[in-house]
N, C-alpha and C positions, 0 to 999 in steps of 0.2 A: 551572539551571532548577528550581523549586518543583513537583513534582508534588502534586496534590489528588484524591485519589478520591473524597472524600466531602464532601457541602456544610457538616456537620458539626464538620468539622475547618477551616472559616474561622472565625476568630477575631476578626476586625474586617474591617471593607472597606478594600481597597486605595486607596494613595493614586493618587488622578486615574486608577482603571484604564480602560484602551481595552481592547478585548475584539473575539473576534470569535467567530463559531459556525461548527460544521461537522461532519459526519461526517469529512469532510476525508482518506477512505481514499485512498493511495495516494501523497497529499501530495505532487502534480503541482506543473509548474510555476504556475497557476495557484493552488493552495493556499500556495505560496510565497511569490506577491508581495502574498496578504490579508496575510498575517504580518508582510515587510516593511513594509504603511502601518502596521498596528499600533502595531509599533515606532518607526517615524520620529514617528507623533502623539505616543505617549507621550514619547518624545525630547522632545517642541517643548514637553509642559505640564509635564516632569518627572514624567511617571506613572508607571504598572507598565501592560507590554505583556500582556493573558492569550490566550490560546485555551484556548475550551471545546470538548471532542466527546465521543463519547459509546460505554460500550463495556457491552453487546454492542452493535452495529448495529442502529436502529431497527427496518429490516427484519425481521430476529430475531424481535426483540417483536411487532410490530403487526399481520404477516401469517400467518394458520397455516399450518403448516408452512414458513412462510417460512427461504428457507436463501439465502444470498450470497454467493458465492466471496471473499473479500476480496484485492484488491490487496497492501495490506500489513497484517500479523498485526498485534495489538494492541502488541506489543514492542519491531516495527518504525516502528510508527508515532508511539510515543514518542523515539524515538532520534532521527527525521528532524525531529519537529517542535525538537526540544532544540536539533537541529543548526542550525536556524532564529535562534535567538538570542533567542529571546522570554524572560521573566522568571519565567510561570507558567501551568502546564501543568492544566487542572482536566476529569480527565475522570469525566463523569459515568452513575452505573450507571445503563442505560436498561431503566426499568421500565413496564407500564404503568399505575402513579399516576404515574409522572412526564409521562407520554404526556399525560396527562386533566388539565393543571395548563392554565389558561384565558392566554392570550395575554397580557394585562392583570397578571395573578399575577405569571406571568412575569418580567414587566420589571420590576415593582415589588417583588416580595418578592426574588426572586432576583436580577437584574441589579443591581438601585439601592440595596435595603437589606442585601442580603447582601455582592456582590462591591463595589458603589461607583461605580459606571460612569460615566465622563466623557463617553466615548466609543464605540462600537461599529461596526467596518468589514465590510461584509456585501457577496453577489453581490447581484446584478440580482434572482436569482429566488428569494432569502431570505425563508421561512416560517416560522413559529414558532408555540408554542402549540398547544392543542388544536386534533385534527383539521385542523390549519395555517392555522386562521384570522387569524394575522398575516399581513402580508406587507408590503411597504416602506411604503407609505403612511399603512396604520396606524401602525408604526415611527414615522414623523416626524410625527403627529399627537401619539404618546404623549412623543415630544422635543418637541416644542414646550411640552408641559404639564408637564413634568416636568422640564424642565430639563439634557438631552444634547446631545449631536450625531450625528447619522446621516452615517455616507460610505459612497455606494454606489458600489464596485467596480468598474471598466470591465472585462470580460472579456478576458482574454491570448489571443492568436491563438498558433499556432504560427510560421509565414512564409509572407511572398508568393510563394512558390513552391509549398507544402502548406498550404494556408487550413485555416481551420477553427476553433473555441471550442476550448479544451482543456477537459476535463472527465473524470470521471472513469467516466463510462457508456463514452466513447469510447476512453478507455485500454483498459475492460477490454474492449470489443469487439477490439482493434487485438491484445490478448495472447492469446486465444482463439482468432484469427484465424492465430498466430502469426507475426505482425508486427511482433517483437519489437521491433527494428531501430527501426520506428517509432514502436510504443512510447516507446521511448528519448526520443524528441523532446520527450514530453510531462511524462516523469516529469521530465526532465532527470540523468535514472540508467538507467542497465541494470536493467531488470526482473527482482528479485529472488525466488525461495522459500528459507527455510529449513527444517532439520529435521534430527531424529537419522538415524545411518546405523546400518541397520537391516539383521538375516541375509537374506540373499536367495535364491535357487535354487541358488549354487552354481556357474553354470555358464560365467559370463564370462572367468574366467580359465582355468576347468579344459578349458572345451567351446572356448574363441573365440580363448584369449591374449589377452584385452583386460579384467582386473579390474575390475569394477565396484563403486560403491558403492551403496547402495538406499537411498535416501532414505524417511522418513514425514512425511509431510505431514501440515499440521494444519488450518486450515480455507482457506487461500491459492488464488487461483484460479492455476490448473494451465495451463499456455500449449498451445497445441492438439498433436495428436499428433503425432511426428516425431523427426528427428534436431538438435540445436542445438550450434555453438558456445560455447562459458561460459567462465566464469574461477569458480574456487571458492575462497572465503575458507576457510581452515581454521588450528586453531591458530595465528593471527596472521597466516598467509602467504597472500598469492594463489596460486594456479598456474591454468596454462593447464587445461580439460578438453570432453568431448563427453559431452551428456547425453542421452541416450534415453527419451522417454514414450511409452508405449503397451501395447499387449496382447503384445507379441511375436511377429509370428504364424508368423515362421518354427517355435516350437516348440508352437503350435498349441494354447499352454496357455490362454489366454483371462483372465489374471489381470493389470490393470493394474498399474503401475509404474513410477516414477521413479525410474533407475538413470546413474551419471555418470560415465568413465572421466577418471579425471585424469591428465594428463600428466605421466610423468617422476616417478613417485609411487610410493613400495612400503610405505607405511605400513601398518601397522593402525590402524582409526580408529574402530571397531564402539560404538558405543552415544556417538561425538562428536557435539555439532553443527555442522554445515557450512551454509555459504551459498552459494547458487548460482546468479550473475547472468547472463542471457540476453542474449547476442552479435546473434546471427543463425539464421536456421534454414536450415541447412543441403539438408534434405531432408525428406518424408513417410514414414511407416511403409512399408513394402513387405515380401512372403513373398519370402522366397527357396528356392531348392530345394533345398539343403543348409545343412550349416551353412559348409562351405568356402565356399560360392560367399557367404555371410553374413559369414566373418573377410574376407574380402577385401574387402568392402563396406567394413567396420568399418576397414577401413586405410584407403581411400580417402578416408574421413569424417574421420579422424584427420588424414589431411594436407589437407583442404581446411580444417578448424578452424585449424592451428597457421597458415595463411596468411591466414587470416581475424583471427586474432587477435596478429598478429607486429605 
């Protein structure tokens, strides 16, 4: 896959490109099957498949103080679309002169004269342009005049047994909620954070006999408070592990934290990156009265994960 960050660095327009647009955080299963027509169109005229999105988060820009947990980090979200199969990846710096570029601009200086556009596969509720005064109609107004094709998207359900649009509001509601589990359904992945592992308190293995590692997060939304299930990518290897978010409150320090015991592990790993995919949640935070009566927790959590994850 061709990464593009900058409009700059296109050179010529793509031959016969199909394109599609999106924030596209999370890159659910829904984000997956735009991608797929993509490619199948391009396939059928001989083009190049692109996806555009856009990094920071319009959000970011457009709202003050606007802040958005993201699904998946900038990183991740190049990796997954890559993994998609698509030809060319163009993501674009979101600023606000690019915010204020007129609907019309758009399609024409950008989609048509810059990328080449044959083609472009959008949802149902595809906006575009300043203050989003595009939306489908116009779209197929400005194809009919200009000479594209418009496909508009049937929205992916999950199943008849769990209805519902997949989307990526609903993902993050569903991670929040810590329903992780369900989650899953939509990413069609175990819900992912990474980050470096970072000094912590000290007191997991000294105070509990259960090592921890302490994870820093980076702008990734944070699954709700409690005990989880995981499996954690490290140095090439999975292993089984139980991850901990919260305040602690058995030691009544008030300092959140995402800390992860992994199974069957004695490494040092202090300043690695690790990845850490969300199983199932196990349980909510809870004070206990000691810390005994808390390592005993901690084992019981330990053996309901590795049965959870066997």
């Amino acid at each position: 896959m061709e990464l593009i960050n900058r409009f700059d660095k296109i050179e010529k327009p793509f031959k016969n490109a199909v394109i599609t647009i999106g924030n596209f955080d999370g890159v659910h299963l829904g984000h997956q099957a735009l991608f797929h027509e993509v490619i199948e169109k391009a396939d059928a005229i001989n083009g190049t498949s692109i996806v555009m999105t856009f990094e920071p988060h319009p959000v970011r820009v457009l709202k003050q103080n606007g802040h958005l947990s993201l699904i998946t980090v900038y990183e991740q979200k190049i990796e997954l679309i890559e993994n998609s199969g698509v030809d060319v990846l163009i993501c674009v710096p979101f600023t606000k002169e690019f915010a204020a570029i007129s609907a019309e601009d758009f399609v024409q200086d950008v989609l048509l004269k810059s990328i080449g556009m044959k083609a472009i596969v959008v949802g149902k509720d595809y906006t575009f342009g300043r203050n989003r005064e595009g939306d489908i109609d116009l779209l197929k107004t400005y194809a009919k005049n200009l000479g594209f094709e418009v496909i508009v998207a049937d929205w992916i359900q999950t199943s008849k047994n769990w209805p519902g649009r997949i989307s990526s509001t609903r993902t993050r509601e569903l991670v929040m909620a810590g329903k992780v589990d369900e989650a899953q359904k939509l990413l069609g992945r175990y819900y992912q954070i990474r980050g470096k592992v970072a000094s912590g308190r000290n007191r997991g293995g000294r105070l509990l006999g259960f090592p921890t590692a302490n994870i820093l997060l980076q702008n990734e939304l944070c699954p709700k408070n409690g005990i989880y299930a995981v499996t954690v990518e490290c140095s090439g290897k999975t292993y089984q592990g139980v991850a901990n978010i919260g305040f602690s409150p058995t030691f009544d320090d008030h300092i959140f934290s995402v800390e992860v015991h992994i199974l069957d592990f004695n490494k040092n790993i202090y300043g690695q990156k690790i990845r850490i995919n969300f199983v199932q949640r196990i349980r909510g935070e809870k004070k206990f009265s000691s810390i005994s009566e808390l390592s005993d927790q901690i084992n019981k959590d330990t053996v309901r994960a590795r049965n959870i994850l066997s």
